[in-house]
C-alpha positions as CSV (number, residue, x, y, z in Angstrom):
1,X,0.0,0.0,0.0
2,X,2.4,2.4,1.0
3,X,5.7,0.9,-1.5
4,X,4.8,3.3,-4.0
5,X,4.8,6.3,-2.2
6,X,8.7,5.3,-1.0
7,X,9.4,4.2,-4.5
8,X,9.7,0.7,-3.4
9,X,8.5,-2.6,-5.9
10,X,7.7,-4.5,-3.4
11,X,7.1,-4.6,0.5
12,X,10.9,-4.5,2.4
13,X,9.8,-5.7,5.6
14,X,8.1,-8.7,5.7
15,X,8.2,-11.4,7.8
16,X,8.4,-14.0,5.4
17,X,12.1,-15.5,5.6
18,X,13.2,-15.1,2.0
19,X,16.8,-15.2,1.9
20,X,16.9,-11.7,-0.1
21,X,16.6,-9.8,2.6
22,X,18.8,-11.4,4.9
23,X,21.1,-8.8,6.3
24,X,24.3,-10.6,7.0
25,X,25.7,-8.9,10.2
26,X,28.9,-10.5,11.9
27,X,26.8,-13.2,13.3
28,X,24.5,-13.7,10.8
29,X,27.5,-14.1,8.5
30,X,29.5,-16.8,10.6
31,X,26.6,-18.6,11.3
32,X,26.1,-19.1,7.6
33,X,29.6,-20.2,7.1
34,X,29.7,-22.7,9.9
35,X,26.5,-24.6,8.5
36,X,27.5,-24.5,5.3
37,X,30.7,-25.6,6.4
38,X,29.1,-28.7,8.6
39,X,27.2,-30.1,5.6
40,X,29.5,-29.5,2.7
41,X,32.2,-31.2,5.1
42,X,30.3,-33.6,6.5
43,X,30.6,-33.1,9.9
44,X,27.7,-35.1,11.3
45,X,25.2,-32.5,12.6
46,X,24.8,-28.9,13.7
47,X,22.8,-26.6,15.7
48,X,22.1,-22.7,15.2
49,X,20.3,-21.4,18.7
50,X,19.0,-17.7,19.3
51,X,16.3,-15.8,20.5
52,X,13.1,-15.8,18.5
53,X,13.1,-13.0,15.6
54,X,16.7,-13.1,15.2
55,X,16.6,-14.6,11.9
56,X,17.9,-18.3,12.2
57,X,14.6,-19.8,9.8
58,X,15.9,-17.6,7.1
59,X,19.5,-18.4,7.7
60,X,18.3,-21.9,6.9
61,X,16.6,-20.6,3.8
62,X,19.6,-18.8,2.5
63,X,22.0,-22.0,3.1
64,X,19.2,-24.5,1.4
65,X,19.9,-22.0,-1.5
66,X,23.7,-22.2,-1.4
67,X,23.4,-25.9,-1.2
68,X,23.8,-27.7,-4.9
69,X,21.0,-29.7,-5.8
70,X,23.1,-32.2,-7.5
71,X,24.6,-32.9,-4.2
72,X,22.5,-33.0,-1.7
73,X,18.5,-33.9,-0.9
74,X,17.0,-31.4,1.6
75,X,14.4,-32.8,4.0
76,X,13.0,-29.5,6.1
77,X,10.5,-30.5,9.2
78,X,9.0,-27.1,10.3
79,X,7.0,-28.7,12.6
80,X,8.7,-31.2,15.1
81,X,6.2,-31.6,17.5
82,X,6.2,-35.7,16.4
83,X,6.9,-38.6,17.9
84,X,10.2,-40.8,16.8
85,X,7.8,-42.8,14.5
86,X,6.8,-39.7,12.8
87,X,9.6,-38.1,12.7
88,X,11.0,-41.2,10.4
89,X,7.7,-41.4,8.3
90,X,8.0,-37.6,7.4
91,X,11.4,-37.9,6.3
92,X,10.7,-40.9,4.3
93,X,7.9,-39.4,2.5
94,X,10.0,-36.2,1.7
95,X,12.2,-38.4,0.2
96,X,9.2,-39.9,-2.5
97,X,10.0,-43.6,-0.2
98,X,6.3,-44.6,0.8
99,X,5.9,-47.2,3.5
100,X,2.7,-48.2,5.1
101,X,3.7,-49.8,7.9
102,X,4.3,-48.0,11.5
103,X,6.8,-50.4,12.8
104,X,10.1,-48.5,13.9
105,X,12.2,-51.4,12.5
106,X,10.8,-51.3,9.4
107,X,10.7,-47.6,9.1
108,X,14.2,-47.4,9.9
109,X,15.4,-49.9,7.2
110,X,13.9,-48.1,4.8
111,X,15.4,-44.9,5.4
112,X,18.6,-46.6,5.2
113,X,18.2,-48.1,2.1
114,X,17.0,-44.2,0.6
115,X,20.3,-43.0,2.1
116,X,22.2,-45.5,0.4
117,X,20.5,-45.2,-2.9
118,X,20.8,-41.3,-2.4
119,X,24.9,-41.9,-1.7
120,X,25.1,-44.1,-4.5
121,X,23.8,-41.2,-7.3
122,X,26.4,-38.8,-5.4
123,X,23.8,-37.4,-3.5
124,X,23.5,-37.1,0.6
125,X,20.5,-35.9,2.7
126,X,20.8,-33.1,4.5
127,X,17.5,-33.0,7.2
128,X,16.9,-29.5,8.3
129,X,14.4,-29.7,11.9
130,X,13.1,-25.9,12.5
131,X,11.4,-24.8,15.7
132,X,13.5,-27.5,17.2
133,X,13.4,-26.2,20.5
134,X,9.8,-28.0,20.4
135,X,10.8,-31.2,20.3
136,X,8.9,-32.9,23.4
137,X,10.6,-36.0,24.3
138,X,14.0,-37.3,24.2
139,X,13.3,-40.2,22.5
140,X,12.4,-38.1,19.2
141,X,16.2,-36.4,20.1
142,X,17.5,-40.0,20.1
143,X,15.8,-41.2,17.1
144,X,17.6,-38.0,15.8
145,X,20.9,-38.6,17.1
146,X,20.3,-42.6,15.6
147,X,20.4,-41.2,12.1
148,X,23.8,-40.6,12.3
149,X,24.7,-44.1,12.6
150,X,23.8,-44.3,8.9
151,X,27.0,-43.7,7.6
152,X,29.8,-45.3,5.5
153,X,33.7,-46.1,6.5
154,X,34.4,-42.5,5.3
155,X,31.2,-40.8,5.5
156,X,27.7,-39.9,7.3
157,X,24.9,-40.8,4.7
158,X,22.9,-37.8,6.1
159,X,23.2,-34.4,7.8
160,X,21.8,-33.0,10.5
161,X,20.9,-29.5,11.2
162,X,18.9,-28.3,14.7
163,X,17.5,-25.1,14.6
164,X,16.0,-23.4,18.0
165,X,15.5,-20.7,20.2
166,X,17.8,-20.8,23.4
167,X,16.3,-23.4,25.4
168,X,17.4,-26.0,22.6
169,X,20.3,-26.5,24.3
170,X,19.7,-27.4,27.3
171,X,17.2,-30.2,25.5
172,X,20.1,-31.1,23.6
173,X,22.3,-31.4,26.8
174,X,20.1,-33.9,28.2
175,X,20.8,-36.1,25.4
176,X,24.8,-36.3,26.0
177,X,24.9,-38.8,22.8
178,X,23.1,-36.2,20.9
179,X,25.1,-33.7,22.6
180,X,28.3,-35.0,21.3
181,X,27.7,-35.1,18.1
182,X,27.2,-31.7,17.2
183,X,30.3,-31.0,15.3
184,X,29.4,-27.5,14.9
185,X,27.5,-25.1,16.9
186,X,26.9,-21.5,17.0
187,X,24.4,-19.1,18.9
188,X,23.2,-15.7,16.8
189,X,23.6,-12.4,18.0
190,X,21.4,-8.8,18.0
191,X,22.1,-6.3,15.6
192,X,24.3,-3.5,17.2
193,X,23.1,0.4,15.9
194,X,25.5,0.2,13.0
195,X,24.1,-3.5,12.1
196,X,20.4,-2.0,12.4
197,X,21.2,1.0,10.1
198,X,22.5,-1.3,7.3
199,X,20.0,-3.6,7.3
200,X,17.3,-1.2,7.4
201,X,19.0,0.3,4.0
202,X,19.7,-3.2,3.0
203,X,15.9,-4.4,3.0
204,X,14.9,-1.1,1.1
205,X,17.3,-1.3,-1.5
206,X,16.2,-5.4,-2.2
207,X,13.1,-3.8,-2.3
208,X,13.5,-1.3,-4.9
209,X,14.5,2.3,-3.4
210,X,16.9,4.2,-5.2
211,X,17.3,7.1,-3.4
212,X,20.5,8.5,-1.9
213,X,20.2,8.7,1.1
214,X,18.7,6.6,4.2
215,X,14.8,7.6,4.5
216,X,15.8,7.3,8.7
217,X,17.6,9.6,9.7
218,X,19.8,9.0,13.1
219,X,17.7,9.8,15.4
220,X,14.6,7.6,14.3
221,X,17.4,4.9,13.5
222,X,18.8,4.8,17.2
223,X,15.0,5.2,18.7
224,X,14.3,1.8,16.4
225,X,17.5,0.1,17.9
226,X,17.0,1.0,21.6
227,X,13.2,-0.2,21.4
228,X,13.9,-3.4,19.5
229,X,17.5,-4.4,21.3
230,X,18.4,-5.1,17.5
231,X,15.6,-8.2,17.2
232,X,15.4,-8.5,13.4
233,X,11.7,-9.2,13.5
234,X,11.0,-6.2,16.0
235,X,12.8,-4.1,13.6
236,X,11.3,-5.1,10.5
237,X,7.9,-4.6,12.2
238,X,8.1,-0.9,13.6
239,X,10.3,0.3,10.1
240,X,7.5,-0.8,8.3
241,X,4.7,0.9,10.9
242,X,6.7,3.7,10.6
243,X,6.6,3.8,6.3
244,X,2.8,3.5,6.5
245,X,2.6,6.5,8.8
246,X,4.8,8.4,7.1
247,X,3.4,8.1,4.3
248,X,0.0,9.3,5.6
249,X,1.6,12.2,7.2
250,X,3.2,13.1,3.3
251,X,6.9,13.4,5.0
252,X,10.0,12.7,2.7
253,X,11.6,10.9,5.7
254,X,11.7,9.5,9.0
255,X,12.9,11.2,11.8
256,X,13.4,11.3,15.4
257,X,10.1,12.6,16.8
258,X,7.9,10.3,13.9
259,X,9.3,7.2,15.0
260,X,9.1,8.0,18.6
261,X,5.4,8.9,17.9
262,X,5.0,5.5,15.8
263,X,7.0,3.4,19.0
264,X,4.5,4.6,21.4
265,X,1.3,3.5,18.8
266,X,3.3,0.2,18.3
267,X,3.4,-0.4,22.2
268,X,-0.6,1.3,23.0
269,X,1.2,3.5,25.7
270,X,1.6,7.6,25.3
271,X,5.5,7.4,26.6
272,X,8.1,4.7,26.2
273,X,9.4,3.3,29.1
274,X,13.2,1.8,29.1
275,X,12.8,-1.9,27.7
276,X,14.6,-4.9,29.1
277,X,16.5,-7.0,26.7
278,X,14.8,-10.4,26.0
């Protein structure tokens, strides 16, 4: 609704994790490089933790688009609230392997044999869990930490990569065979008020704005990374309250006092009060 008036083709903050927008802070950037790292080395498995609205789903979604195709078969659970029997039934059928039974053994053997046949056309699996933080039981982490005994002399047949919000590792430390497997692990960082200037400029320019220079000016930039702590999500959400509003208020650019005004809507109080981290 409001692109047009900012000279943007398309909307710059939405909250749909497609890897165009990712801003690559420090973090951001080594957490890329350490999962792509894992899988195209074959390390075994992974694990990216982080607050919520950091960004780790669509660091996920930028690596899946690294990844060649011709090497490796991506299975993606966004929803791991399933038991162990599940968990192996959604991965077979991802894979195009349909089985009807529900027996573990059987399930198992035939997620075996896909791996094999997958490793013998130069292909290995890569299973991406999101949310994984959710996982219920420990049995679901061991049938998880299992897959990794599908492996050659030389090689795991399949890669695994655990994305979650902080308490995923304290899950994961319960599971010490689990635990000790993760190869690689890394925990994402907030933006700091340099990182939340770029990628503010970073998401408009994807988007389409040409202009030359930032439509926030310092002051509305700083009030956006003292209210959001440099949460991605939280950012994206007020930059874009604060377009719509500026465009009904005609300015030419966000200041200070606007994006004070358009914090204080965002929040339903009349005065901002000091937020504490999350």
């Amino acid at each position: 609704m409001h692109e047009a008036y900012w000279g943007l083709n398309e909307p710059p903050f939405s909250l749909t994790p497609d890897p165009r927008f990712l801003f690559m802070s420090r973090s951001h950037e080594d957490a890329l490089m350490m999962l792509h790292y894992a899988i195209t080395r074959n390390k075994g498995a992974a694990m990216l933790s982080g607050d919520i609205g950091l960004g780790k789903t669509t660091i996920s979604r930028k690596l899946l688009e690294l990844l060649d195709p011709v090497r490796f078969r991506v299975v993606l659970i966004v929803n791991p609230i399933l038991t162990p029997v599940q968990i192996l039934q959604e991965i077979l059928a991802q894979l195009d392997v349909h089985v009807a039974s529900r027996n573990r053994q059987v399930l198992v053997q035939e997620l075996h044999n896909a791996l094999v046949h997958y490793y013998e056309r130069g292909q290995r699996v890569v299973l991406v869990v999101d949310e994984a933080h959710l996982i219920r039981s420990a049995n679901t982490l061991e049938e998880l930490r299992l897959l990794l005994n599908c492996q050659m002399n030389d090689q795991f047949l399949i890669s695994l990569l655990l994305l979650g919000q902080k308490e995923l590792k304290p899950k994961i430390a319960k599971v010490p065979a689990l635990e000790q497997r993760m190869a690689v692990r890394h925990t994402l960082q907030p933006l700091d008020s340099a990182d939340v200037t770029a990628m503010i400029l970073h998401r408009l320019r994807v988007a389409g704005f040409t202009g030359e220079s930032h439509p926030f000016t310092p002051d509305a930039l700083h009030e956006i990374h003292k209210f959001s702590h440099g949460y991605p999500r939280v950012i994206c959400q007020v930059a874009d309250n604060a377009l719509l509003i500026g465009m009904a208020k005609k300015v030419k650019m966000i200041d200070g006092y606007l994006m004070h005004d358009v914090l204080c809507e965002y929040s339903g109080v009349e005065e901002l009060t000091p937020r504490k981290a999350a």
